[in-house]
C-alpha positions in Angstrom: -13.0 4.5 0.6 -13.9 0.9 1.8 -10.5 -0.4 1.5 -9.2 2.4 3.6 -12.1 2.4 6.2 -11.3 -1.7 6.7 -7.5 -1.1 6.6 -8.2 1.6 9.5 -10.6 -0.9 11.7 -8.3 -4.0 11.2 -5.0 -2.5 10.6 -2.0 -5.0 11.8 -4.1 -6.3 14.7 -5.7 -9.2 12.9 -3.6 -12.3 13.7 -5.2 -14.2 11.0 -7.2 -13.4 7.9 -10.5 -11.1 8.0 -13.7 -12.4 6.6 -16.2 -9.9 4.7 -19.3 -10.7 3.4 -20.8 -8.7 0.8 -25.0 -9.3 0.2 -27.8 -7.2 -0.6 -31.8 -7.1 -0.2 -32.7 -7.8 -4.0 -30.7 -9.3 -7.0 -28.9 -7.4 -9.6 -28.1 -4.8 -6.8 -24.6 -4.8 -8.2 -23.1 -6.7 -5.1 -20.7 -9.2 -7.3 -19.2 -5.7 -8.8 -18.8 -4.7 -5.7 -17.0 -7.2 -4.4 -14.5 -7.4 -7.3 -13.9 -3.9 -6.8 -13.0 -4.1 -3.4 -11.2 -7.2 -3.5 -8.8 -5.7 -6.3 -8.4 -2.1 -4.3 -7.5 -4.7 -0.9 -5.1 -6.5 -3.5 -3.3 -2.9 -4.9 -2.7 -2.0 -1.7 -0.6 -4.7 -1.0 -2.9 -6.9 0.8 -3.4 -10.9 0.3 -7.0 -11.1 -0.8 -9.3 -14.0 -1.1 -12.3 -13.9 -3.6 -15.0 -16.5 -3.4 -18.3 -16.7 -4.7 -21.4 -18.4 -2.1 -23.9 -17.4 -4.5 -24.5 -20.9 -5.6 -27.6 -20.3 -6.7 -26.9 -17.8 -9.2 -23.2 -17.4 -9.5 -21.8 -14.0 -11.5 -17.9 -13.9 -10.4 -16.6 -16.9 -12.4 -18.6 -14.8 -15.1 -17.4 -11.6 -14.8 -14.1 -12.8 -14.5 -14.0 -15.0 -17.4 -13.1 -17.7 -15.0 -16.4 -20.3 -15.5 -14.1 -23.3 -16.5 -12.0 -23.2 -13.5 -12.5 -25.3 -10.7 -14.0 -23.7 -7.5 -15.8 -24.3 -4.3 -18.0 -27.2 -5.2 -14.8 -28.5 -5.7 -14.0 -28.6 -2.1 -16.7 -30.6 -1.1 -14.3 -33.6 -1.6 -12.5 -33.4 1.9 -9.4 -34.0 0.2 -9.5 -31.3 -1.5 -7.5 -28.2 0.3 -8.6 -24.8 -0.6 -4.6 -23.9 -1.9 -5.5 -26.5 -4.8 -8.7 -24.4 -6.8 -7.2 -20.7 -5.9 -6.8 -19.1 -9.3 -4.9 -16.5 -9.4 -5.8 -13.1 -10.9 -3.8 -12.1 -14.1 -3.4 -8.6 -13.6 -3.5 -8.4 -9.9 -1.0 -9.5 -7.9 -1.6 -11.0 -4.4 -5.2 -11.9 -5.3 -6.6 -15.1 -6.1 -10.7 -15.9 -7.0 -12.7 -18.8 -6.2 -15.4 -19.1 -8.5 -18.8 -21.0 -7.3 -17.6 -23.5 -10.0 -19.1 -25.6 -12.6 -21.5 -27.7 -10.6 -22.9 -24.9 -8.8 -26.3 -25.1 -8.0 -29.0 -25.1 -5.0 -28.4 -28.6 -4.6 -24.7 -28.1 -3.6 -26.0 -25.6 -0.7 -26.1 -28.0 2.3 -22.3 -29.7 1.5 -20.6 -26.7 0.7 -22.0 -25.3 3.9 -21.5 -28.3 5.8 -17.2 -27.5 4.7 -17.6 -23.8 4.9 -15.6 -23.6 8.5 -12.5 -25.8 7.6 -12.8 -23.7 4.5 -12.7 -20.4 5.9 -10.1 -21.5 8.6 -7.7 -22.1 5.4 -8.5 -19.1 4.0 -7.7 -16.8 6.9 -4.2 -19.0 7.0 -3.9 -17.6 3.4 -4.9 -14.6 2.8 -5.1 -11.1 4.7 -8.8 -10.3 3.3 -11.1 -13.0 2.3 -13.8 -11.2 0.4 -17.3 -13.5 0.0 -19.9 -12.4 -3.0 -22.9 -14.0 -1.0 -26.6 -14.0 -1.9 -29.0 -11.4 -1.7 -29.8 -11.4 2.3 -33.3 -10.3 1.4 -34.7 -13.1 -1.1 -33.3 -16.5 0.1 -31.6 -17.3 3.6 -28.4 -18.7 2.3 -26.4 -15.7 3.1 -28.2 -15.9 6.9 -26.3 -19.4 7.5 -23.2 -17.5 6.6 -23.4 -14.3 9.2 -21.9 -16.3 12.3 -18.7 -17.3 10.1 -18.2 -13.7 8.6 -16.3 -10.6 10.6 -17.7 -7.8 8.4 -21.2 -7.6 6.5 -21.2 -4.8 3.8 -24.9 -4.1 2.3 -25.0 -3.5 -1.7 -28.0 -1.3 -2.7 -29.0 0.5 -5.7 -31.5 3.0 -6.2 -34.3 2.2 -8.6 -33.6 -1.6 -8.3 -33.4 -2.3 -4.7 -36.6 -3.6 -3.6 -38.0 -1.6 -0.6 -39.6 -4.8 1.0 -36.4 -7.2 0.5 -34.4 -4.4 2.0 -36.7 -3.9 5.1 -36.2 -8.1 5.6 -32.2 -7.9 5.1 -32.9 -5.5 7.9 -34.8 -7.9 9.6 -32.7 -10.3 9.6 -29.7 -8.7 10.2 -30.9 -7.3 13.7 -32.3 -10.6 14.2 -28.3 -12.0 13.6 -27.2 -9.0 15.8 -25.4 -8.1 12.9 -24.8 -4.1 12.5 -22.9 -4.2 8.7 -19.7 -2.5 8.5 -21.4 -0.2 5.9 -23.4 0.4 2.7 -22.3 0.7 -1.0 -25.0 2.5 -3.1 -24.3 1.2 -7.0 -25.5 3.6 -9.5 -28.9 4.0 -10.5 -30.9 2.0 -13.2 -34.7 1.7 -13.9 -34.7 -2.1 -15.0 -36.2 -3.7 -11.8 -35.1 -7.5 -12.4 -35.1 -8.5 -8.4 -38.4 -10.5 -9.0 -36.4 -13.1 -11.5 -33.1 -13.2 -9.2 -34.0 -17.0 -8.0 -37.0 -17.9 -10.5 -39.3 -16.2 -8.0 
């Protein structure tokens, strides 16, 4: 339903690739799912997608997709490093390629991946039709803020019995603050294991 809402918005008018950021108020909201799952239904239906993962601080893609080894975006803080040169393409789905956080991942590689993230993005959307972002939980750290101006689409991850009502209410916050209204909301299955509090060591 998400790829076909985004095919129907964007359709053939975008001249260059379109940016979507996928966050959530608390961790474990099942936003890195998510964006595999859209990224791959963008892919099937013929689409060139881009998967990246800005959740340096805790970085789950390169882990879900058995793809921790590979070289990613801390990779590109070298300025001679194109973003062509760590796309790893997916072995079962054609037309999409993943860029994992990669090895040296970490809050300390925050500022100079940021500080790259346009010329980054400008490649990508040379690239790719789709560039999908996993970015981090909007309502416990302010990484995925920095990343709002650069993005075309925000889509909200929740899920019930795990979202935290509080870290929701300051996505919310923040998001008005941004003058961001998000493209729309995927609701993940329900669980009972609250583990938002932990996400970042808080």
């Amino acid at each position: 339903m998400v790829r076909v809402q985004l095919d129907t918005k964007v359709g053939d008018s975008a001249a260059v690739g379109h940016v979507i950021l996928l966050t959530s108020g608390s961790g474990s909201d099942g936003k890195t799912t998510s964006a595999i799952n859209i990224a791959t239904a963008l892919a099937d239906a013929g689409h060139r997608v881009i998967l990246m993962d800005l959740d340096l601080r805790k970085p789950d893609l390169g882990r879900s997709m058995r793809l921790e080894r590979e070289a990613g975006v801390t990779a590109l803080i070298d300025t001679s490093t194109e973003l062509r040169l760590v796309l790893t393409p997916h072995a079962h789905v054609p037309r999409l390629s993943v860029v994992p956080a990669g090895r040296e991942a970490g809050e300390h590689m925050l500022a100079p991946v940021m500080s790259r993230l346009p010329v980054l993005l400008k490649q990508a959307r040379s690239i790719a039709d789709y560039i999908v972002i996993d970015a981090p939980p909007l309502g416990e750290v302010s990484d995925a803020y920095q990343l709002l101006p650069l993005v075309d689409e925000v889509i909200v991850v929740a899920r019930p019995g795990n979202t935290r009502r509080g870290s929701f209410e300051f996505m919310r916050e923040l998001l008005n603050r941004a003058r961001r209204t998000p493209f729309g909301m995927v609701i993940v299955g329900e669980t009972g294991h609250h583990t938002s509090y932990a996400y970042y060591g808080q």
